[in-house]
Phi, psi and omega in degrees: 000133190291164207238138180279096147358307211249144172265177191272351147302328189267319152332272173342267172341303173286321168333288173313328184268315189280322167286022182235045175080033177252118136344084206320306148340288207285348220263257163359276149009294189309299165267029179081344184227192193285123163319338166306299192304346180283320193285314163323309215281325197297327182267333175283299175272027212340291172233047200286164153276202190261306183295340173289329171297310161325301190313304174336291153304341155288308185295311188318298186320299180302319159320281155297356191262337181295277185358272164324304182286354168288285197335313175301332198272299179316304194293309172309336185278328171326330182238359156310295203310297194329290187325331205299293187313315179112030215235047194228000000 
């Protein structure tokens, strides 16, 4: 997954200037990036804090790292079977 430009304080931060009445257009503008991308972060992060967000991405990070070794484990038991049966 491509790596975020903006660290999670500067999210934060732009989140907090468009919800305190800044103009999405001027908001955007300001900063560089799309209105799409303000509204994604509005809808991912919505009124997170900065350690809640870390935490988040932390959890994202463990999550894929579970993830893979199940794949890796199912595939290894995939090919026990297989040998076991004899379907190899």
């Amino acid at each position: 997954m491509k790596k975020s430009r903006f660290a999670e304080e500067k999210i934060i931060e732009i989140l907090r200037q468009h919800g305190s009445g800044g103009k999405a257009g001027e908001v955007c503008r300001q900063h560089g990036i799309s209105e799409a991308t303000l509204y994604n972060w509005k809808a991912k992060y919505g009124t997170m804090t900065v350690p809640e967000m870390r935490r988040l991405r932390q959890l994202e990070e463990e999550n894929r790292q579970l993830k893979k070794l199940l794949a890796e484990a199912m595939l290894d038991n995939a090919a026990l079977k297989d040998i076991a049966s004899g379907n190899f």
